[in-house]
N, C-alpha and C positions, 0 to 999 in steps of 0.2 A: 402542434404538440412538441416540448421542447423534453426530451429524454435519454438518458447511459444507460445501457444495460455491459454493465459488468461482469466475467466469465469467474472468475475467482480472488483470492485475497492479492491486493493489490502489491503488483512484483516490487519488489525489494522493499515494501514496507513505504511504499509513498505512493502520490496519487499523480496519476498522469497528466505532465503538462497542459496537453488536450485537453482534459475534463477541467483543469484551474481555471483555464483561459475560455472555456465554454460558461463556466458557471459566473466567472467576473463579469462574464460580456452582459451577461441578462440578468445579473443579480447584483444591484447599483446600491440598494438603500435596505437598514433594517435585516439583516439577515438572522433568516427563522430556520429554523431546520427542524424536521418531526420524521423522527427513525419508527416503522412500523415493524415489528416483531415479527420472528416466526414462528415461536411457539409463543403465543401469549402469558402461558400464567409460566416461564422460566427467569424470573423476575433478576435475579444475580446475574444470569448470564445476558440478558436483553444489556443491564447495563454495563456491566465489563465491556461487551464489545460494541457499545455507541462510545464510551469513552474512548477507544483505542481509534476507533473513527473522528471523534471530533479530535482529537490533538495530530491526527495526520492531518487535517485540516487547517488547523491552525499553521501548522510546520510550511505550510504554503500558505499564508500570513489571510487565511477565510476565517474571518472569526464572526461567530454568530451569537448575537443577543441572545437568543432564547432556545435551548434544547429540548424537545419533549420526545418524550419516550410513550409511542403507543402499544399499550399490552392490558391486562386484563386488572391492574391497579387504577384504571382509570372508567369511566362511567362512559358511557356509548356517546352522552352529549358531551364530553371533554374531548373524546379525541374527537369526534366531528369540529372542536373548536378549536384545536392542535393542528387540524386540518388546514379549515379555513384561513387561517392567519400566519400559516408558512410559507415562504418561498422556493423550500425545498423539501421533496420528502423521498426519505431514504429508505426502501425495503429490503430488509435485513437477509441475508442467505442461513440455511439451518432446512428445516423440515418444510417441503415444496405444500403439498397435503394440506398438512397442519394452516398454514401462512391462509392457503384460499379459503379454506372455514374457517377462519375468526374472519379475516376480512368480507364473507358473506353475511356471516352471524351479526356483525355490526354495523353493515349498509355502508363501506366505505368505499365502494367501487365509484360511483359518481360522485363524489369529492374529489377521487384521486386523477381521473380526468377533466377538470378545469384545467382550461389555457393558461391564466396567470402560473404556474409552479413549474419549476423543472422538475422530472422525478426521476431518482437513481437507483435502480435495482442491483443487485450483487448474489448473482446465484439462484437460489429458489426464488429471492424476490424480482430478479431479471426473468426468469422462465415464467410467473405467474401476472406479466403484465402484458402478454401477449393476448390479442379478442380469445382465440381458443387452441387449448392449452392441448399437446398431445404430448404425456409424460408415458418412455421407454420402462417398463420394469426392470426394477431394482432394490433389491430388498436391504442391502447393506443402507440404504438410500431412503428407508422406509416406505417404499412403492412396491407394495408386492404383486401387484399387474398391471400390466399396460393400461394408463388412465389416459380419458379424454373430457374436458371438462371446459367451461364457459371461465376463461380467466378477467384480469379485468378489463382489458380492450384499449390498451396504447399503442400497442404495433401486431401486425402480423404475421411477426417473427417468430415462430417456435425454435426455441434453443436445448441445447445441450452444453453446462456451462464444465469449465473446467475438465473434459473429458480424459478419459485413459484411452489413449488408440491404442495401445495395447490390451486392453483387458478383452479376451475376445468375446468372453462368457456374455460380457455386457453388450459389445459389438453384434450378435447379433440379437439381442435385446432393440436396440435401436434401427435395426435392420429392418426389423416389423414393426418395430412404430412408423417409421416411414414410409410405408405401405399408406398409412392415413392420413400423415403429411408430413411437408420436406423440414428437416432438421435442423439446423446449424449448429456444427457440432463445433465449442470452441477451446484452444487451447487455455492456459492459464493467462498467458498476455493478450487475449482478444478481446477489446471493450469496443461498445457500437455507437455511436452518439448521432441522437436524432433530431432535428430543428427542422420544425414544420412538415414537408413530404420528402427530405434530404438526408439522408442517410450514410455515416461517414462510418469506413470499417478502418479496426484496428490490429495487428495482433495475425495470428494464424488462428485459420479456421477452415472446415470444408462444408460443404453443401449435400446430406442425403437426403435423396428423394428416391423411391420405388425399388428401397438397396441399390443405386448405383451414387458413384462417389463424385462429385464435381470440387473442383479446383482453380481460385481462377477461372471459371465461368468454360474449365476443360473436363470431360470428364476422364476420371482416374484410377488405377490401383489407390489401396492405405498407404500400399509400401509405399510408391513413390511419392504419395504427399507426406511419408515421416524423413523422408530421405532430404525432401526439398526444403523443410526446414528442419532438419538436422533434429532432430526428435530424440530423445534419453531412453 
């Protein structure tokens, strides 16, 4: 399985080396690309931000034949056929929830793990490609309790993308999710990129498991993992 999973919008408005050079290496010929939504029927906004996506793309000279857009203007055999004939498929960040019920509602879980595709997740849609999902309550977040749920089963990573380690209200939110399994909770420059059982980390990030904090494979105080990278 060849996979990014992305913590938030990407830093300074471009896309990391790593990911260009990941995606050239295994994407030779024909490039297809199919952005899955996370609110399906938010149709203006699905495409505003696949447009602001493919022209980062381009800016790192990835230009792709064909762009589809899967959301709820499309027939359940069209995006299965958007599916099948991409190279790449991009899961949109926005509403975590939302993203895993249309993605059940239209059987697209076993399409989106075929080997041939790279697939890149960014936020909700990085959280929702893990086998099973343990989402922290968060209501600003539209989660208003701690969910556990069958996601679609590319890694066995449970994330926390883009976090506030300050917000404590959330902090221990996440405290007890972990209770049920261990977190990665990641800053805004943490992306993870996965080829075959090899897993390459990027970025700051820490590791909660049973509320205690690891760091670097140490475990730790928050403080001193905000202090170790200099945290805002």
């Amino acid at each position: 399985m060849k996979a990014v999973l992305i913590s938030g919008s990407f830093k300074g408005l471009s896309i990391p080396k790593e990911v260009v050079e990941f995606i050239n290496k295994h994407v030779k010929f024909k490039k297809c690309i199919t952005f899955i939504a996370s609110d399906f029927e938010d149709y203006e906004g699905n495409k505003k931000f696949t447009n602001k996506l493919v022209n980062l793309f381009e800016e790192q000279s990835i230009i792709f034949e064909k762009v589809n857009i899967i959301d709820c203007l499309k027939t359940k055999e069209e995006m299965h056929s958007n599916l099948i004939e991409s190279n790449l498929v991009f899961l949109l960040g926005g509403d975590t929830l939302k993203q895993i019920e249309f993605i059940n509602k239209f059987s697209l879980k076993e399409l989106l793990k075929k080997e041939d595709k790279i697939i890149l997740g960014i936020s909700a849609g990085a959280i929702n490609l893990a086998k099973n999902v343990v989402l922290a309550k968060d209501e600003s977040d539209n989660i208003p309790e701690l969910s556990m749920y069958e996601g679609i089963g590319i890694t066995d990573i449970n994330i926390e993308p883009h976090c506030d380690f300050r917000n404590q209200k959330h902090f221990k939110e996440l405290e007890e999710a972990s209770l049920y399994s261990s977190i990665l909770l990641m800053n805004d420059d943490c992306f993870i990129i996965i080829e075959d059982d090899k897993y390459n980390y990027y970025g700051s990030y820490i590791i909660l498991n049973k509320k205690n904090i690891y760091f670097n494979n140490k475990k730790c105080t928050l403080e001193d993992f905000l202090v170790e990278i200099n945290y805002d």
